[in-house]
C-alpha positions in Angstrom: 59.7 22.1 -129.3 60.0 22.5 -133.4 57.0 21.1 -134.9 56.9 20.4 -138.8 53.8 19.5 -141.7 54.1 17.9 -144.5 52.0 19.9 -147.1 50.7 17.8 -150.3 48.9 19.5 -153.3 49.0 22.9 -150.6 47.6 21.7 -148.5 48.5 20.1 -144.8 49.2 16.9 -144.6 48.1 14.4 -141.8 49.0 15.7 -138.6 52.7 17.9 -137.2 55.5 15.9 -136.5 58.1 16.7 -133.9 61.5 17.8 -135.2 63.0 14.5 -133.5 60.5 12.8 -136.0 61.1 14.7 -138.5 64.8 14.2 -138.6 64.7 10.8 -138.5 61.4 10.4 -140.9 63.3 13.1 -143.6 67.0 12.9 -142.6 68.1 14.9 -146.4 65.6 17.7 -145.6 67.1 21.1 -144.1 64.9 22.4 -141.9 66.7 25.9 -141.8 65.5 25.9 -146.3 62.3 23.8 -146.2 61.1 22.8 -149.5 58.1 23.3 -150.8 56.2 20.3 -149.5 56.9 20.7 -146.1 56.4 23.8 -143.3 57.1 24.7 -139.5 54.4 24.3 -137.6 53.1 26.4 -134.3 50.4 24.9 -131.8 48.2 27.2 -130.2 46.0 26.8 -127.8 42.3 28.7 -127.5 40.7 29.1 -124.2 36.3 29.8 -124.4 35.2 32.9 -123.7 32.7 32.5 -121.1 29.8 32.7 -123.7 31.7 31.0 -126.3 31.4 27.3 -127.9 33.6 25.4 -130.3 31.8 25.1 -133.5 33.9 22.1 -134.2 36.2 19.8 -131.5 39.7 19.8 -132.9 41.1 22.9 -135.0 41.7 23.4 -138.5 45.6 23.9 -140.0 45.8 27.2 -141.6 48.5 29.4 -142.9 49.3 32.4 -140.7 52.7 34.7 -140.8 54.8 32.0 -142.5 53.8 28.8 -140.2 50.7 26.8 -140.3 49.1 27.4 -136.6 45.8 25.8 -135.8 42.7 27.7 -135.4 40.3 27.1 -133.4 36.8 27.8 -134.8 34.2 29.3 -132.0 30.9 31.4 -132.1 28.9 33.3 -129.9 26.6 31.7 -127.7 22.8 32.6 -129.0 20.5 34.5 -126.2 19.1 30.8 -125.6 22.2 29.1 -124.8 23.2 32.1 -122.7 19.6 31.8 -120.4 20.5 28.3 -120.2 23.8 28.3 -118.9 23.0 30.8 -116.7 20.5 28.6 -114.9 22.0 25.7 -115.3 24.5 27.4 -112.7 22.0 28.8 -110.4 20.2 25.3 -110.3 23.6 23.2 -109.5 24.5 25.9 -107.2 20.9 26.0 -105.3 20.7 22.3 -105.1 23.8 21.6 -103.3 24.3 20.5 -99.6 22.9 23.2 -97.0 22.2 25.1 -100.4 20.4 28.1 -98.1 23.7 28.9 -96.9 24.9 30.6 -99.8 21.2 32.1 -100.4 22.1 35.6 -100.7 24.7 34.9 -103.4 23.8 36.2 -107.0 24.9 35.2 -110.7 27.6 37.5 -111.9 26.6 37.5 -115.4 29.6 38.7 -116.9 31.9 35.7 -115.3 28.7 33.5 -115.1 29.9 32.7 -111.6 28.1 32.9 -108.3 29.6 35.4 -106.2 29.0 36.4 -102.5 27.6 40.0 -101.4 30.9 40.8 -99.4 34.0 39.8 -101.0 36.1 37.0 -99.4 38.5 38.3 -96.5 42.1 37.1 -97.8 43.3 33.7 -96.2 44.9 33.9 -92.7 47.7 31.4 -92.7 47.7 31.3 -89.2 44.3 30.7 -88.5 45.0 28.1 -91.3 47.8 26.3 -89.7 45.5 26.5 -86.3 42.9 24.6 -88.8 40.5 27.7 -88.6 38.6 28.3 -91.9 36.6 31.4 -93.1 34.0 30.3 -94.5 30.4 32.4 -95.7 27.9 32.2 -92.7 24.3 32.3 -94.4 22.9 33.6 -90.7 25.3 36.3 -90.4 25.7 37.0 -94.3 29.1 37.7 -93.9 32.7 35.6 -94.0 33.1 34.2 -90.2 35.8 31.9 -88.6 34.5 28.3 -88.0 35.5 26.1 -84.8 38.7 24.4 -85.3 38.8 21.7 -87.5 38.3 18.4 -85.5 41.0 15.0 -86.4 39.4 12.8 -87.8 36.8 12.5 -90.8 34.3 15.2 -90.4 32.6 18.1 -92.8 31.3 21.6 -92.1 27.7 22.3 -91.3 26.7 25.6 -91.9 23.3 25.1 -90.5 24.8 24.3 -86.7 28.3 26.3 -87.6 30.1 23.4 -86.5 32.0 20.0 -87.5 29.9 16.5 -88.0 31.5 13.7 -87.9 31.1 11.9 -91.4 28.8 8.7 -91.4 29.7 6.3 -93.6 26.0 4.6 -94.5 27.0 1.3 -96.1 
Protein backbone atom coordinates (compact mmCIF):
# COMPACT_ATOMS: atom_id res chain seq x y z
CA UNK A 1 0.00 0.00 0.00
CA UNK A 2 1.71 3.45 -1.52
CA UNK A 3 0.96 6.24 0.72
CA UNK A 4 1.47 9.95 -0.38
CA UNK A 5 1.61 13.79 1.60
CA UNK A 6 0.97 16.73 0.33
CA UNK A 7 3.74 19.11 1.68
CA UNK A 8 2.90 23.06 1.72
CA UNK A 9 5.50 25.76 2.67
CA UNK A 10 7.81 22.24 3.69
CA UNK A 11 6.02 21.19 5.56
CA UNK A 12 3.31 18.12 5.69
CA UNK A 13 0.21 18.70 4.75
CA UNK A 14 -3.05 17.25 6.51
CA UNK A 15 -2.83 13.74 6.67
CA UNK A 16 -1.34 10.63 3.81
CA UNK A 17 -3.51 9.74 1.21
CA UNK A 18 -3.63 6.36 -0.41
CA UNK A 19 -2.14 6.03 -3.92
CA UNK A 20 -5.85 5.06 -5.09
CA UNK A 21 -6.67 8.64 -3.67
CA UNK A 22 -4.01 10.15 -4.85
CA UNK A 23 -4.52 9.19 -8.41
CA UNK A 24 -7.77 10.15 -8.58
CA UNK A 25 -7.35 13.52 -6.19
CA UNK A 26 -3.95 14.54 -8.65
CA UNK A 27 -4.50 12.55 -11.82
CA UNK A 28 -1.39 14.98 -13.82
CA UNK A 29 1.03 14.09 -11.01
CA UNK A 30 3.69 11.25 -11.62
CA UNK A 31 4.30 9.61 -8.74
CA UNK A 32 7.57 7.87 -10.17
CA UNK A 33 9.05 12.24 -10.32
CA UNK A 34 7.03 13.85 -7.52
CA UNK A 35 7.18 17.42 -7.45
CA UNK A 36 8.07 19.42 -4.97
CA UNK A 37 4.86 19.87 -3.01
CA UNK A 38 4.19 16.40 -2.60
CA UNK A 39 6.20 13.12 -1.00
CA UNK A 40 5.84 9.21 -0.47
CA UNK A 41 4.80 8.47 2.70
CA UNK A 42 5.81 5.27 5.07
CA UNK A 43 3.58 4.37 8.28
CA UNK A 44 5.30 2.92 10.99
CA UNK A 45 4.16 1.58 13.86
CA UNK A 46 5.91 1.88 17.56
CA UNK A 47 5.30 -0.69 20.14
CA UNK A 48 6.03 0.63 24.29
CA UNK A 49 8.73 -0.62 25.87
CA UNK A 50 7.60 -2.06 28.95
CA UNK A 51 8.67 1.17 30.96
CA UNK A 52 7.85 3.40 28.22
CA UNK A 53 4.85 6.08 27.71
CA UNK A 54 3.83 8.12 24.73
CA UNK A 55 4.60 11.64 25.40
CA UNK A 56 1.95 12.63 22.97
CA UNK A 57 -1.07 10.14 21.41
CA UNK A 58 -0.69 10.25 17.67
CA UNK A 59 2.83 10.75 15.98
CA UNK A 60 4.48 13.58 14.34
CA UNK A 61 5.36 13.54 10.28
CA UNK A 62 8.96 13.85 9.89
CA UNK A 63 11.45 13.48 7.12
CA UNK A 64 13.56 10.31 7.24
CA UNK A 65 15.72 8.66 4.27
CA UNK A 66 13.74 10.34 1.51
CA UNK A 67 9.98 9.54 2.82
CA UNK A 68 8.15 11.31 5.61
CA UNK A 69 7.53 8.30 8.27
CA UNK A 70 5.80 9.08 11.52
CA UNK A 71 7.56 9.13 14.75
CA UNK A 72 6.33 8.34 17.55
CA UNK A 73 7.49 10.40 20.47
CA UNK A 74 8.06 8.27 23.93
CA UNK A 75 10.10 8.80 27.23
CA UNK A 76 11.24 6.84 29.99
CA UNK A 77 9.09 6.05 32.70
CA UNK A 78 10.33 8.18 36.00
CA UNK A 79 11.33 5.82 39.14
CA UNK A 80 7.62 6.82 40.43
CA UNK A 81 5.71 5.71 37.48
CA UNK A 82 7.85 2.53 37.48
CA UNK A 83 6.93 1.69 41.59
CA UNK A 84 3.48 2.30 40.43
CA UNK A 85 3.02 0.09 37.71
CA UNK A 86 4.67 -2.31 39.37
CA UNK A 87 2.11 -2.48 42.10
CA UNK A 88 -0.60 -1.70 40.31
CA UNK A 89 0.18 -5.38 38.81
CA UNK A 90 0.74 -7.07 42.08
CA UNK A 91 -2.47 -5.50 43.45
CA UNK A 92 -4.80 -6.66 40.36
CA UNK A 93 -3.05 -9.83 40.41
CA UNK A 94 -3.49 -10.40 44.43
CA UNK A 95 -7.03 -9.39 44.33
CA UNK A 96 -8.35 -11.74 41.85
CA UNK A 97 -10.58 -14.92 42.46
CA UNK A 98 -8.86 -17.62 44.77
CA UNK A 99 -5.89 -14.96 44.57
CA UNK A 100 -3.81 -17.40 47.24
CA UNK A 101 -3.48 -19.71 44.59
CA UNK A 102 -0.97 -18.08 42.71
CA UNK A 103 0.65 -16.79 46.15
CA UNK A 104 4.14 -17.90 45.49
CA UNK A 105 4.28 -16.09 42.17
CA UNK A 106 6.66 -13.02 42.07
CA UNK A 107 6.90 -9.70 39.77
CA UNK A 108 9.40 -10.25 37.04
CA UNK A 109 10.55 -6.72 36.91
CA UNK A 110 12.18 -6.76 33.76
CA UNK A 111 8.79 -7.90 31.81
CA UNK A 112 6.64 -6.45 34.70
CA UNK A 113 4.75 -9.67 34.56
CA UNK A 114 3.92 -12.12 37.25
CA UNK A 115 5.58 -15.35 36.69
CA UNK A 116 5.36 -18.77 38.52
CA UNK A 117 8.43 -20.36 40.51
CA UNK A 118 8.52 -23.48 37.99
CA UNK A 119 7.98 -22.76 34.48
CA UNK A 120 4.80 -23.93 32.70
CA UNK A 121 5.05 -27.68 31.50
CA UNK A 122 4.27 -27.32 27.51
CA UNK A 123 0.50 -28.02 26.54
CA UNK A 124 -0.40 -31.76 26.13
CA UNK A 125 -2.80 -31.89 23.28
CA UNK A 126 -4.09 -34.99 24.30
CA UNK A 127 -4.84 -34.28 27.75
CA UNK A 128 -6.34 -31.24 25.96
CA UNK A 129 -8.66 -33.02 23.69
CA UNK A 130 -9.55 -35.38 26.88
CA UNK A 131 -10.50 -31.72 28.46
CA UNK A 132 -7.52 -32.15 31.03
CA UNK A 133 -5.88 -28.80 31.90
CA UNK A 134 -2.55 -28.01 33.73
CA UNK A 135 -3.14 -25.56 35.66
CA UNK A 136 -0.70 -23.99 38.90
CA UNK A 137 -1.84 -25.86 42.17
CA UNK A 138 -1.08 -23.28 45.05
CA UNK A 139 -1.07 -26.54 47.65
CA UNK A 140 1.42 -28.40 45.69
CA UNK A 141 3.29 -25.25 44.16
CA UNK A 142 3.77 -26.86 41.17
CA UNK A 143 1.75 -27.24 37.53
CA UNK A 144 -0.83 -30.38 38.13
CA UNK A 145 -3.52 -31.89 35.86
CA UNK A 146 -7.13 -30.92 36.97
CA UNK A 147 -10.25 -33.44 36.74
CA UNK A 148 -11.74 -33.45 33.46
CA UNK A 149 -13.52 -30.67 32.44
CA UNK A 150 -17.31 -31.33 33.22
CA UNK A 151 -20.31 -30.34 30.06
CA UNK A 152 -21.90 -27.84 30.98
CA UNK A 153 -21.19 -24.22 32.51
CA UNK A 154 -18.72 -24.67 35.22
CA UNK A 155 -15.20 -22.83 36.34
CA UNK A 156 -12.02 -24.18 38.17
CA UNK A 157 -11.61 -23.94 41.84
CA UNK A 158 -8.29 -24.15 42.97
CA UNK A 159 -9.13 -24.23 46.50
CA UNK A 160 -11.17 -27.83 46.24
CA UNK A 161 -9.04 -28.70 42.76
CA UNK A 162 -12.13 -29.36 41.14
CA UNK A 163 -15.09 -27.96 38.76
CA UNK A 164 -18.20 -25.87 40.23
CA UNK A 165 -20.93 -25.58 38.55
CA UNK A 166 -21.46 -21.72 37.69
CA UNK A 167 -24.43 -20.05 39.56
CA UNK A 168 -26.03 -17.52 37.87
CA UNK A 169 -27.28 -15.10 40.91
CA UNK A 170 -29.89 -12.90 39.17
Amino acid sequence: MELFIQIKDGQPFEHPILENNFRQAFPDVDTNNLPPEFARFERTTHTLGVYEVRTAPDPTYEFIDGVYKDVWHTRQMTVEEITAKQQSIRDAFNTREQAENWSAWTLDEATCIMVPPIPRPEPDQTKLDARIFTFWCGADNNWKDTPVYPEGNYKFDFIAWEWVPVVNES
